[in-house]
C-alpha positions, -999 to +999 in steps of 0.1 A: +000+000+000+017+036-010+009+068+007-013+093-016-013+131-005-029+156-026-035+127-050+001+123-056+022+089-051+048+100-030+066+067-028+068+070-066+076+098-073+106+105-051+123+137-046+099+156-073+069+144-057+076+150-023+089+188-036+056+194-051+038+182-020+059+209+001+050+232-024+009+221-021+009+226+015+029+262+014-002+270-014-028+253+005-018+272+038-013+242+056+023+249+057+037+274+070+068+296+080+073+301+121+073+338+116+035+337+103+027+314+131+040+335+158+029+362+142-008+346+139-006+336+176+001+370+187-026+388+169-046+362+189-033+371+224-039+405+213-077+400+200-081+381+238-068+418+258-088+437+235-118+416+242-107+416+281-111+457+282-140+460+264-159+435+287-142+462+315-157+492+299-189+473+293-194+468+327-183+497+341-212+512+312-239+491+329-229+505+364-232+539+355-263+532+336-278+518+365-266+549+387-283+573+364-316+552+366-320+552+402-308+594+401-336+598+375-361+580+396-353+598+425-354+634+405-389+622+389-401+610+429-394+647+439-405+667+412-437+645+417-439+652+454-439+692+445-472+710+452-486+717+419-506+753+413-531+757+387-523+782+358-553+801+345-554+825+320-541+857+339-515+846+345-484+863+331-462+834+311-435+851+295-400+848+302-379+880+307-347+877+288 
């Protein structure tokens, strides 16, 4: 039984063949140099602490969010408690610059 990679006889073809599977995998991506792989990996370490502060700021932006709610409530719970007076028509409305 011979090995077949990329459809090519490797035990056959000798040097040649086993050049032109090198080449294949370089082509194919499966292949390749150290540099692009460290490279790769870094931009991956880098994606993870860029991911790491936005999940920060994120929750720091539901904190404040919830902060402003309850100060909005509490505005909205006074203003309401405020003695109202009723406007009629005598009433002078205009604003003096």
């Amino acid at each position: 039984m011979t090995a077949e990679l990329f459809g090519v006889n490797v035990a056959e073809g000798g040097t040649t063949a086993l050049l032109a599977v090198v080449v294949l995998m370089v082509l194919t991506g499966r292949l390749v140099p150290r540099r692009t792989y460290d490279d790769l990996k870094e931009d991956r370490n880098d994606w993870r602490t860029a991911h790491g502060k936005v999940a920060g700021a994120l929750d720091e932006a539901v904190r404040q969010n919830s902060e402003l709610t309850e100060l909005s409530r509490t505005g909205v719970h006074l203003l309401d408690s405020l003695p109202r007076g009723e406007v009629t028509a005598d009433d002078d409305q205009t604003v003096a610059p």
